[in-house]
PyMOL Python script that loads the backbone (N, CA, C, O; Angstrom):
from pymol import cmd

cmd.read_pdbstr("""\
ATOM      1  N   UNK A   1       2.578 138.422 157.204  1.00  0.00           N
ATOM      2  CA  UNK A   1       3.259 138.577 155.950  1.00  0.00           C
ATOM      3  C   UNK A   1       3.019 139.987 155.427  1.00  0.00           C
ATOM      4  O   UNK A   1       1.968 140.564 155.706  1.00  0.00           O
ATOM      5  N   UNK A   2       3.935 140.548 154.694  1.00  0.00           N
ATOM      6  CA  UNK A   2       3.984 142.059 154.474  1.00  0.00           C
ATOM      7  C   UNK A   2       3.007 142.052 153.217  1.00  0.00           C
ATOM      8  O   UNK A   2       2.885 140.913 152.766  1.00  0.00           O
ATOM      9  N   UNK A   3       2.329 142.955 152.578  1.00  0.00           N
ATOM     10  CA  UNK A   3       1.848 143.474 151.501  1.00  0.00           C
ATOM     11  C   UNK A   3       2.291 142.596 150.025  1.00  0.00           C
ATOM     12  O   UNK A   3       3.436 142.198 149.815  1.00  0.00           O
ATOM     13  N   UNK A   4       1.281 142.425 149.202  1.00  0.00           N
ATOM     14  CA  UNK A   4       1.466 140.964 147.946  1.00  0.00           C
ATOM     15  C   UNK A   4       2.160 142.269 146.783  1.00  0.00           C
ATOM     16  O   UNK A   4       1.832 143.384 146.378  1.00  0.00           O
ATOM     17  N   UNK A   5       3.464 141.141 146.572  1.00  0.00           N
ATOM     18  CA  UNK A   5       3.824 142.268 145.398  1.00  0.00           C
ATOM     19  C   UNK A   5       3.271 142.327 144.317  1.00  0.00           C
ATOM     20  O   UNK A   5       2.615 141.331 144.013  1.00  0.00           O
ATOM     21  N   UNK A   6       3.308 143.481 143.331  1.00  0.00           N
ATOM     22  CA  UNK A   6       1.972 143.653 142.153  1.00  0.00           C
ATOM     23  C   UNK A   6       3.140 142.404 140.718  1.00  0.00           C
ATOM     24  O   UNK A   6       4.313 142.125 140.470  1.00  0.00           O
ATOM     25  N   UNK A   7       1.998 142.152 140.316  1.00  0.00           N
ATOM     26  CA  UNK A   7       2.296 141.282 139.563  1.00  0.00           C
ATOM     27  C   UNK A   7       2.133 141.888 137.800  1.00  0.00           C
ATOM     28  O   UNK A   7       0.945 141.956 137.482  1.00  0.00           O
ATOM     29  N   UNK A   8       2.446 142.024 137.438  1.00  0.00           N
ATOM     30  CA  UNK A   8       2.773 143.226 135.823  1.00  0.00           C
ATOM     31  C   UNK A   8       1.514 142.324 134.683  1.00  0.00           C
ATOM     32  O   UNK A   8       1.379 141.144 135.007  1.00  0.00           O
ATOM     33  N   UNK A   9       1.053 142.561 134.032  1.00  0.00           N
ATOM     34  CA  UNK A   9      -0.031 141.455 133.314  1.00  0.00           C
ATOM     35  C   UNK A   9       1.431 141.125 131.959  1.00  0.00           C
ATOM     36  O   UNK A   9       2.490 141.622 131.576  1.00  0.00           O
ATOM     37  N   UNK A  10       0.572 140.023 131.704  1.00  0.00           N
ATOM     38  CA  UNK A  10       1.217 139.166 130.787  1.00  0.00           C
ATOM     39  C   UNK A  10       1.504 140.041 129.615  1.00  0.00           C
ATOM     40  O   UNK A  10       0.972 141.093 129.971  1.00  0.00           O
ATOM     41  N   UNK A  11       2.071 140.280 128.313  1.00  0.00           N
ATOM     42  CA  UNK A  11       2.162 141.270 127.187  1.00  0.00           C
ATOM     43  C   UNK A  11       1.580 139.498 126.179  1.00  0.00           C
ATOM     44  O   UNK A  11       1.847 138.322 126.428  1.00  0.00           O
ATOM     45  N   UNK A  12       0.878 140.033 125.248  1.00  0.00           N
ATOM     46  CA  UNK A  12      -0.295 139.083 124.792  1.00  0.00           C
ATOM     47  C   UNK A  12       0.711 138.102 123.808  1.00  0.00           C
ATOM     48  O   UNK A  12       1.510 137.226 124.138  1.00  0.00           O
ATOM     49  N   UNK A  13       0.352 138.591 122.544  1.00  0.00           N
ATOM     50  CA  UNK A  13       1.796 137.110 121.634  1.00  0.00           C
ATOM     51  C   UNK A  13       3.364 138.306 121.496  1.00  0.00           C
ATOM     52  O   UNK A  13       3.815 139.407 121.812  1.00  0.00           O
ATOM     53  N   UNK A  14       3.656 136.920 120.712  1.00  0.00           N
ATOM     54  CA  UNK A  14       5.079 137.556 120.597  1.00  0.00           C
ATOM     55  C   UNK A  14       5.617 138.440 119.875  1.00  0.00           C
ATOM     56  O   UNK A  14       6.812 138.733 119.918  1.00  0.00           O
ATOM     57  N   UNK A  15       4.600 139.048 118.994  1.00  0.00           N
ATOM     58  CA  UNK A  15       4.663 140.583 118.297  1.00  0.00           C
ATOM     59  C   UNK A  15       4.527 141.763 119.538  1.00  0.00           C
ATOM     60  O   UNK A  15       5.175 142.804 119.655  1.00  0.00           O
ATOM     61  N   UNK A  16       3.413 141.199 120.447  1.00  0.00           N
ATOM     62  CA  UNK A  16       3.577 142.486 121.630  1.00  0.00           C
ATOM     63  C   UNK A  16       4.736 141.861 122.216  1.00  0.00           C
ATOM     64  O   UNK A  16       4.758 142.882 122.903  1.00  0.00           O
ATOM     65  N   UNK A  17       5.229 141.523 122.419  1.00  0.00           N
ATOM     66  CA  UNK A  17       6.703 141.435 123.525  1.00  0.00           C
ATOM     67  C   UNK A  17       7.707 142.089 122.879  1.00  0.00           C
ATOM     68  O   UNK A  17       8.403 142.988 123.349  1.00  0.00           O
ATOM     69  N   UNK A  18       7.763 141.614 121.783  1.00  0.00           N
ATOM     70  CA  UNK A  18       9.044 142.215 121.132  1.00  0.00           C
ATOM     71  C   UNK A  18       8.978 143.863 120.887  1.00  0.00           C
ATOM     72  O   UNK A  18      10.009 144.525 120.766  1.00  0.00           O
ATOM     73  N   UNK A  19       7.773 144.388 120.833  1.00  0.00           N
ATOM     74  CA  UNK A  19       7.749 145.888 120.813  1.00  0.00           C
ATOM     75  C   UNK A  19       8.715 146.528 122.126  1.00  0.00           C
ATOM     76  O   UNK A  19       9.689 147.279 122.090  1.00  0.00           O
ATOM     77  N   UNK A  20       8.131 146.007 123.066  1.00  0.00           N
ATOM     78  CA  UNK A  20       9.068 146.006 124.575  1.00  0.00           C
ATOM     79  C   UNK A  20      10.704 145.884 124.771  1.00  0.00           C
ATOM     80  O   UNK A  20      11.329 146.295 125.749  1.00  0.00           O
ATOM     81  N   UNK A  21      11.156 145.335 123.806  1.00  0.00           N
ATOM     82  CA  UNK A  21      12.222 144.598 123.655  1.00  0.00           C
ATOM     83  C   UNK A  21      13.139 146.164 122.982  1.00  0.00           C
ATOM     84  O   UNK A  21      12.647 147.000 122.224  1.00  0.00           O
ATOM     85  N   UNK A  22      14.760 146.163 123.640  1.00  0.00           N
ATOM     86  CA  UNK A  22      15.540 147.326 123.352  1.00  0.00           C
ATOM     87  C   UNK A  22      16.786 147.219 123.117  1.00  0.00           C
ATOM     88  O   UNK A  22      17.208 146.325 123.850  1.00  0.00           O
ATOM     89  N   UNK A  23      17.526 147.600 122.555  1.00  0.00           N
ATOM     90  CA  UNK A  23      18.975 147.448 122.354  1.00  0.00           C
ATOM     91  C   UNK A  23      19.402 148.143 123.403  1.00  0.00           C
ATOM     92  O   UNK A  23      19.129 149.327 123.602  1.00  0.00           O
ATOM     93  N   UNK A  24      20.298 147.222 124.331  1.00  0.00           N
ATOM     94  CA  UNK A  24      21.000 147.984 125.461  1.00  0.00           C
ATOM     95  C   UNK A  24      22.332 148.723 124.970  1.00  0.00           C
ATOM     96  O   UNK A  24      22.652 149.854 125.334  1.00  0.00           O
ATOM     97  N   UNK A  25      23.166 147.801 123.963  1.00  0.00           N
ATOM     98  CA  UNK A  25      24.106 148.469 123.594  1.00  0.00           C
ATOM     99  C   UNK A  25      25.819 147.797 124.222  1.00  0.00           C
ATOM    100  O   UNK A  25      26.965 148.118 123.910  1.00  0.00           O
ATOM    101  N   UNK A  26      25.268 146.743 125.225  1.00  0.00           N
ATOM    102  CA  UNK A  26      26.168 145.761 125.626  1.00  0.00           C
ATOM    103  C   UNK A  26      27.058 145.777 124.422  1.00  0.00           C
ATOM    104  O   UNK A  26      26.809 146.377 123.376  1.00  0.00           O
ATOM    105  N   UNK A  27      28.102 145.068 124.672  1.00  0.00           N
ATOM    106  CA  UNK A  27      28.810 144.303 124.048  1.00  0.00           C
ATOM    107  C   UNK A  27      30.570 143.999 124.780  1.00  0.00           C
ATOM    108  O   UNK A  27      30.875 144.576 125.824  1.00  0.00           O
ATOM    109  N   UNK A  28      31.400 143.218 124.196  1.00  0.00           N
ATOM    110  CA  UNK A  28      32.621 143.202 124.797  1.00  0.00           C
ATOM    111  C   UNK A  28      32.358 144.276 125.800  1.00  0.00           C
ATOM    112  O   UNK A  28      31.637 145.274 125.798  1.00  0.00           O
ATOM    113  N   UNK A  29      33.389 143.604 126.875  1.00  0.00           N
ATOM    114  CA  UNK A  29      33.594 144.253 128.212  1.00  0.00           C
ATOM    115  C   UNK A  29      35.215 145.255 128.216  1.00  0.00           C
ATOM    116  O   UNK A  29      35.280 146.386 128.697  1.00  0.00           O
ATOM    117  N   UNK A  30      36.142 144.681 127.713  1.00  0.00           N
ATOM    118  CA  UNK A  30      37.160 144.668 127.553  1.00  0.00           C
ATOM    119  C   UNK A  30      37.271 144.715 125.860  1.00  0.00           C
ATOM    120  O   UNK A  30      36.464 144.549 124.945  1.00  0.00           O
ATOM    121  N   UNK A  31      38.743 145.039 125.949  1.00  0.00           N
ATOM    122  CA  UNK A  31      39.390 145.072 124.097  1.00  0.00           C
ATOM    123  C   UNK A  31      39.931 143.997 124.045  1.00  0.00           C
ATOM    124  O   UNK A  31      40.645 143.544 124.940  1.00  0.00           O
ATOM    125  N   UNK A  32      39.632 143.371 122.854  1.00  0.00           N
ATOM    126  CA  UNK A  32      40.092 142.076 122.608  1.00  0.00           C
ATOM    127  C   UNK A  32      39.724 140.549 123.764  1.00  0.00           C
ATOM    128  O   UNK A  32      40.532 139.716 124.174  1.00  0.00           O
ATOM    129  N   UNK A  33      37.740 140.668 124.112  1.00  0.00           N
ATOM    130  CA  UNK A  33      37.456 139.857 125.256  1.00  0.00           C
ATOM    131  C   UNK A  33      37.264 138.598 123.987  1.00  0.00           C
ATOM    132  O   UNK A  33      37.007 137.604 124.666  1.00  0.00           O
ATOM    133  N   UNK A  34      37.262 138.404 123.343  1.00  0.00           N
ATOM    134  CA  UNK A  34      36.751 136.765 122.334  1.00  0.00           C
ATOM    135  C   UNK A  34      38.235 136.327 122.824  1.00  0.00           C
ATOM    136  O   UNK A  34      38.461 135.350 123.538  1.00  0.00           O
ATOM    137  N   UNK A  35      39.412 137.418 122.204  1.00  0.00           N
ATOM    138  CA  UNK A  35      40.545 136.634 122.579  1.00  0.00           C
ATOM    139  C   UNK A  35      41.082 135.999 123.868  1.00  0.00           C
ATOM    140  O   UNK A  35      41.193 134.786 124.050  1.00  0.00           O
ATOM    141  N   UNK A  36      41.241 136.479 124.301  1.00  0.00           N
ATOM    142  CA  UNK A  36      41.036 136.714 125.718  1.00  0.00           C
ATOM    143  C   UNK A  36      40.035 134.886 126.647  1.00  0.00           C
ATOM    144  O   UNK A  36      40.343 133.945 127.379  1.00  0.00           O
ATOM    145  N   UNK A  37      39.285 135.220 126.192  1.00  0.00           N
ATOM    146  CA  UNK A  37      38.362 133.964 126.534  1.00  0.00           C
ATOM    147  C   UNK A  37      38.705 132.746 125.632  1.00  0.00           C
ATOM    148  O   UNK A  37      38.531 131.629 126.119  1.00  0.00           O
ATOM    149  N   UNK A  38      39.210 132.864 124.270  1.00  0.00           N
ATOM    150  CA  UNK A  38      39.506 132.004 124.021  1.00  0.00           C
ATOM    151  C   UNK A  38      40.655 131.170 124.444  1.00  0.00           C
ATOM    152  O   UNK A  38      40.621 129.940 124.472  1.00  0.00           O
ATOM    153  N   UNK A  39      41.909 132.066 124.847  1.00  0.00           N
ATOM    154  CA  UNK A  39      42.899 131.684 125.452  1.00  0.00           C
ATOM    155  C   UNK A  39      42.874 130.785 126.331  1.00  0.00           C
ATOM    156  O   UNK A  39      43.246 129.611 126.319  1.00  0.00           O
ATOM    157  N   UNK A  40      42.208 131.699 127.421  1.00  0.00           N
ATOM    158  CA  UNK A  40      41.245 131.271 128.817  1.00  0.00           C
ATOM    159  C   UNK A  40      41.046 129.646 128.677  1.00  0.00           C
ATOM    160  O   UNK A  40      41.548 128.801 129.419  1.00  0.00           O
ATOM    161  N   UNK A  41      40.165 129.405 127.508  1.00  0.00           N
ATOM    162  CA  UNK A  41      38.827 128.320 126.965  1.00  0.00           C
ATOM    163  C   UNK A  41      38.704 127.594 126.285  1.00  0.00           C
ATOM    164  O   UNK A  41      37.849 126.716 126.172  1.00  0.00           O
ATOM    165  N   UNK A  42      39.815 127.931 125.541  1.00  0.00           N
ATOM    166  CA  UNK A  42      39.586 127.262 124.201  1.00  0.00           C
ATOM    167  C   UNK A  42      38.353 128.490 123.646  1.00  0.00           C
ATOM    168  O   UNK A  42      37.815 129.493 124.113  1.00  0.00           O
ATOM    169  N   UNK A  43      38.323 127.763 122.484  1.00  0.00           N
ATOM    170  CA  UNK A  43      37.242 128.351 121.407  1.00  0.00           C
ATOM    171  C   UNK A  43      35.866 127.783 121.479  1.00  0.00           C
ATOM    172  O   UNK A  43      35.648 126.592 121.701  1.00  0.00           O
ATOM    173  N   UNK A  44      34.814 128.817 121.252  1.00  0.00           N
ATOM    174  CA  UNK A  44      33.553 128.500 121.749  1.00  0.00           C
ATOM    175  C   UNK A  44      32.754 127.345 120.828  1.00  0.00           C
ATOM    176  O   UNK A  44      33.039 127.106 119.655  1.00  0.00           O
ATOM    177  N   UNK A  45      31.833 126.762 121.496  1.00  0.00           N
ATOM    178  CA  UNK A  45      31.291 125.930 120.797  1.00  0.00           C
ATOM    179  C   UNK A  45      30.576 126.433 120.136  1.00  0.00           C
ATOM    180  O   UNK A  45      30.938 127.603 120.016  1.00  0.00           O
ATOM    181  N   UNK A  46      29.103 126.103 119.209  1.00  0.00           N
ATOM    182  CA  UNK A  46      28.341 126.358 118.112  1.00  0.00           C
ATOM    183  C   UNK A  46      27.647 127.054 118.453  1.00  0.00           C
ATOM    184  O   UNK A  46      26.952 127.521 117.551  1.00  0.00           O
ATOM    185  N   UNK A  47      27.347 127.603 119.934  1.00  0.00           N
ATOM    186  CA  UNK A  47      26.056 128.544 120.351  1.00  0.00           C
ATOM    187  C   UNK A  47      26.852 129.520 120.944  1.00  0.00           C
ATOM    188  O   UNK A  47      26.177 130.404 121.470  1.00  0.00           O
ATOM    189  N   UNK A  48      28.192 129.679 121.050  1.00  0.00           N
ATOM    190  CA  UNK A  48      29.151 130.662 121.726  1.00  0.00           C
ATOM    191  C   UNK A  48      29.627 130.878 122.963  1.00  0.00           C
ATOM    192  O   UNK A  48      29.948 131.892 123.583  1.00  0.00           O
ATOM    193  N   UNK A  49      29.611 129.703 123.208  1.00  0.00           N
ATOM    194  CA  UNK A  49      29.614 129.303 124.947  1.00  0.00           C
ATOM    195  C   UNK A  49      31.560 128.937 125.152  1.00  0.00           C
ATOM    196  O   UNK A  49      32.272 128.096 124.603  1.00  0.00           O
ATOM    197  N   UNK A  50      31.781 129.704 125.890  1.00  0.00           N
ATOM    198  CA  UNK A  50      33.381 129.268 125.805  1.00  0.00           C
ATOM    199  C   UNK A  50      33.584 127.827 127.304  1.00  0.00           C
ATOM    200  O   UNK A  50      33.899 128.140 128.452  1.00  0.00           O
ATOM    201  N   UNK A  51      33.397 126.825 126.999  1.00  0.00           N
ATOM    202  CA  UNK A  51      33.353 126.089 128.066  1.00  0.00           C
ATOM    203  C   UNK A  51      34.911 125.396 128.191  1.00  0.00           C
ATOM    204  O   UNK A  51      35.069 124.833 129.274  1.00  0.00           O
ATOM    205  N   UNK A  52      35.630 125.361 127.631  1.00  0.00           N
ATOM    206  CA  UNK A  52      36.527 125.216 128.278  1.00  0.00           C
ATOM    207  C   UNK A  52      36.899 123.609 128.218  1.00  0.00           C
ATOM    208  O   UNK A  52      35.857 122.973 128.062  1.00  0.00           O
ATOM    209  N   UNK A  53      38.038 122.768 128.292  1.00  0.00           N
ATOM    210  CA  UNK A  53      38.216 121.445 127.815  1.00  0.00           C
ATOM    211  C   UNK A  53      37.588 120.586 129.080  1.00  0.00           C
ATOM    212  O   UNK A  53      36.927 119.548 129.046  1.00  0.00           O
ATOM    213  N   UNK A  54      38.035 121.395 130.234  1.00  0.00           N
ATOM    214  CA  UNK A  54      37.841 120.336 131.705  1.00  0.00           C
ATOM    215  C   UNK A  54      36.339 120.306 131.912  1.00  0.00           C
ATOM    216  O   UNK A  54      35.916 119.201 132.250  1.00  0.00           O
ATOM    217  N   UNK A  55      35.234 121.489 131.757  1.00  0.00           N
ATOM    218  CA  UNK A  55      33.860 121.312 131.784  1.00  0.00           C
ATOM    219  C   UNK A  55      33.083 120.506 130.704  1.00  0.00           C
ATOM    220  O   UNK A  55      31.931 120.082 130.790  1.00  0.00           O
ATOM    221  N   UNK A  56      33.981 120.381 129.641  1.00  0.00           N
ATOM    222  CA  UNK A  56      33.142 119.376 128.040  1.00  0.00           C
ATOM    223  C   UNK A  56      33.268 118.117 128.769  1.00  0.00           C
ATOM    224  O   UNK A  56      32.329 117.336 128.924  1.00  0.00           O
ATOM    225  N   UNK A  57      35.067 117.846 129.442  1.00  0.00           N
ATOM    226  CA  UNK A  57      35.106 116.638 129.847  1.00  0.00           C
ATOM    227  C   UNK A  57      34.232 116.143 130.876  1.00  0.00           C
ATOM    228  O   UNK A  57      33.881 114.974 130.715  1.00  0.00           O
ATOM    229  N   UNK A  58      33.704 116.857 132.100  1.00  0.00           N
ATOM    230  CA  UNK A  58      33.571 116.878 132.856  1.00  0.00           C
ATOM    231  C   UNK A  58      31.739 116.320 132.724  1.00  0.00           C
ATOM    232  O   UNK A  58      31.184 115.448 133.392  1.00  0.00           O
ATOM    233  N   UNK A  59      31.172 117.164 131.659  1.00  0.00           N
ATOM    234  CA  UNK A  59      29.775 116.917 130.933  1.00  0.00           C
ATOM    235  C   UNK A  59      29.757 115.749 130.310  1.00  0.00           C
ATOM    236  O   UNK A  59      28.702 115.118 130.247  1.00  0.00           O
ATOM    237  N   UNK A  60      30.905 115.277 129.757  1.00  0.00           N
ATOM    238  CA  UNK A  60      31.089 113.633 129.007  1.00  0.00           C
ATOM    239  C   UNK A  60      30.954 112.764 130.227  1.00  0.00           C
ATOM    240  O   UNK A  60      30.406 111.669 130.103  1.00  0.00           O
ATOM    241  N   UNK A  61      31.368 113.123 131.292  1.00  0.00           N
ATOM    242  CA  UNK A  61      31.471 111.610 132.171  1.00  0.00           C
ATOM    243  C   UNK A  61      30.119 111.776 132.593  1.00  0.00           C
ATOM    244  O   UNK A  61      29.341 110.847 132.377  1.00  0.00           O
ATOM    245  N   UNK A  62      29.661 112.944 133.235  1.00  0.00           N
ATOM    246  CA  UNK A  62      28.605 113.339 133.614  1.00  0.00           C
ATOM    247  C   UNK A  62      27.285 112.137 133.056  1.00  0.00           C
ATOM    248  O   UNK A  62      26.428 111.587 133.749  1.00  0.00           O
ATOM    249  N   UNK A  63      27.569 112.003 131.384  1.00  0.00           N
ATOM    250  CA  UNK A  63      26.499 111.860 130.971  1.00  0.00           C
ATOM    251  C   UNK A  63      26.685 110.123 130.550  1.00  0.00           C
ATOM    252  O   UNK A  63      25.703 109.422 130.307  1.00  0.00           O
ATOM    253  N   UNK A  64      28.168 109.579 130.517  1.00  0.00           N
ATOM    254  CA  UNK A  64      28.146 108.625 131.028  1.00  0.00           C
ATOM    255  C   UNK A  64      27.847 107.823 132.010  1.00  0.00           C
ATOM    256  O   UNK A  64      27.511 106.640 132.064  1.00  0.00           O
ATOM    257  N   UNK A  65      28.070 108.882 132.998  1.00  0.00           N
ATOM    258  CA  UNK A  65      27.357 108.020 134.052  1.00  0.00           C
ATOM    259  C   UNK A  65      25.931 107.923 134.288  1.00  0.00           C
ATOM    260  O   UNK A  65      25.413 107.109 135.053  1.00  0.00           O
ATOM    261  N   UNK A  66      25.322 108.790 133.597  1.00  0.00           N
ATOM    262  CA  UNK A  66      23.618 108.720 133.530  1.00  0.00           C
ATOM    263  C   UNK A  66      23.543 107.318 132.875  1.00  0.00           C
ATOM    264  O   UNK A  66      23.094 106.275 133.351  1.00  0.00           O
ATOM    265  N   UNK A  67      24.082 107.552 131.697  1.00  0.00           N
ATOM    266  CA  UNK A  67      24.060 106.158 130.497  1.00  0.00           C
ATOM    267  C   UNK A  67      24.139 105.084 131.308  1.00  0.00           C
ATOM    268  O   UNK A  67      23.127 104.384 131.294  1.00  0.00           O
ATOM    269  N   UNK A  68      25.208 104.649 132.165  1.00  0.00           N
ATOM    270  CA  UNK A  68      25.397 104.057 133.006  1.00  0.00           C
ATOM    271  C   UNK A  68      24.341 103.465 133.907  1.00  0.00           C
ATOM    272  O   UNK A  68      23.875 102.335 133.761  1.00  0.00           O
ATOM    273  N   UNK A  69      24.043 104.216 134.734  1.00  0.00           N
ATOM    274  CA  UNK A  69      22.494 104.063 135.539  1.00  0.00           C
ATOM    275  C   UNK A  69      21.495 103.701 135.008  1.00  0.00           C
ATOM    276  O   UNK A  69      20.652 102.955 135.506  1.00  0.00           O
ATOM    277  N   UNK A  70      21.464 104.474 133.307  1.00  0.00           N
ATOM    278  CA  UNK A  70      19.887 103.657 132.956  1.00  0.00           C
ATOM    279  C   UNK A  70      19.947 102.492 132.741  1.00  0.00           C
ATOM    280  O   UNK A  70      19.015 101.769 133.092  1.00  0.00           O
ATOM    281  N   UNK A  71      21.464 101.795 131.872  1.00  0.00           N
ATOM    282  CA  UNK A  71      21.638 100.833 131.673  1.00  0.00           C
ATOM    283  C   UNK A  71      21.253  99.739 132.872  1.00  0.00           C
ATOM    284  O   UNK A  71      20.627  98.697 132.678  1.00  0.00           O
ATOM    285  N   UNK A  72      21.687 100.135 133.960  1.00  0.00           N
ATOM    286  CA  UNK A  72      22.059  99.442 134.910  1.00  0.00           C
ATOM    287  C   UNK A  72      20.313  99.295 135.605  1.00  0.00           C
ATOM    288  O   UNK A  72      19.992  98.340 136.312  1.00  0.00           O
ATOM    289  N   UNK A  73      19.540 100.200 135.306  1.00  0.00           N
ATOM    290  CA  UNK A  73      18.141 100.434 135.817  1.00  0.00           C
ATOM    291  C   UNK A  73      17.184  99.450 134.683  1.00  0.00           C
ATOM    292  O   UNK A  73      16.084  98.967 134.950  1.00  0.00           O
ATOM    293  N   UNK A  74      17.715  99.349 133.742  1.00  0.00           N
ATOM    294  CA  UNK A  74      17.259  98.742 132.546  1.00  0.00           C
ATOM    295  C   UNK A  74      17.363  97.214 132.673  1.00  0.00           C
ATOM    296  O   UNK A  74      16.756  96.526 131.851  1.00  0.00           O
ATOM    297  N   UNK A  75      18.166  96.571 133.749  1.00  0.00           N
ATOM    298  CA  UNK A  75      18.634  95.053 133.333  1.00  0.00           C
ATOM    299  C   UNK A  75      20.107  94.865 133.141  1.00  0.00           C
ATOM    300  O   UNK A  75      20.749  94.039 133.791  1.00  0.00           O
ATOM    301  N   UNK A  76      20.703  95.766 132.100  1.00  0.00           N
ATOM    302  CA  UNK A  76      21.925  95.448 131.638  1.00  0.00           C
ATOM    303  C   UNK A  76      22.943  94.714 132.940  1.00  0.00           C
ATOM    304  O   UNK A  76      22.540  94.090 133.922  1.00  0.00           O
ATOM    305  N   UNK A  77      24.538  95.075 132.508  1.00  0.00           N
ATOM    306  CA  UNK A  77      25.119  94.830 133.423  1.00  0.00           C
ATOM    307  C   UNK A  77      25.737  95.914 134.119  1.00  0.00           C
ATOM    308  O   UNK A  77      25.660  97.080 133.731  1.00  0.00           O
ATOM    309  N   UNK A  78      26.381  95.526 135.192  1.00  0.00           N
ATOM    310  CA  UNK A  78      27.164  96.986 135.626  1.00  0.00           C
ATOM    311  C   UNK A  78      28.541  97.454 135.579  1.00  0.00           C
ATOM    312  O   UNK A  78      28.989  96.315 135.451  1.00  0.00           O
ATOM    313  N   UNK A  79      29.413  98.059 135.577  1.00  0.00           N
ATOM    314  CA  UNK A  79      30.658  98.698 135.387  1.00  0.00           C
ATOM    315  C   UNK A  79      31.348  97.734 136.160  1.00  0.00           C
ATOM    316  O   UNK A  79      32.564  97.831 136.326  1.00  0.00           O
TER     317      UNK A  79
END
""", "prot")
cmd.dss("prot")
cmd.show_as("cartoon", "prot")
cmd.util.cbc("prot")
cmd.orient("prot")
């Protein structure tokens, strides 16, 4: 095995981290990207996530079918 890569030490609480911490200056990629994505997406949810109607749906069954399984792991009955 080749040479152990160096490992950086921890920065102590979260007053030292944030000193570290920088404005890159990101932002939109494009002119007019909210629009753009919203089109795309629909409009973003509450944390700004543009997911789109087929992935919400897609997370609803998802989590039905968990519901499903526990039920079904639980006793209940099945589908």
């Amino acid at each position: 095995m080749g040479a152990e890569r160096p490992i950086p030490e921890r920065l102590g609480d979260q007053h030292e981290q944030a000193q570290h911490l920088r404005r890159t200056g990101n932002g939109p990629t494009v002119d007019g990207e909210e629009q753009l994505l919203a089109e795309a997406y629909g409009t973003p949810d509450m944390a700004g996530f543009y997911t789109g109607p087929e992935l919400v749906d897609q997370a609803a069954a998802e989590e039905s079918d968990d519901q499903a399984a526990d039920d079904t792991a639980d006793g209940g009955e099945t589908a």
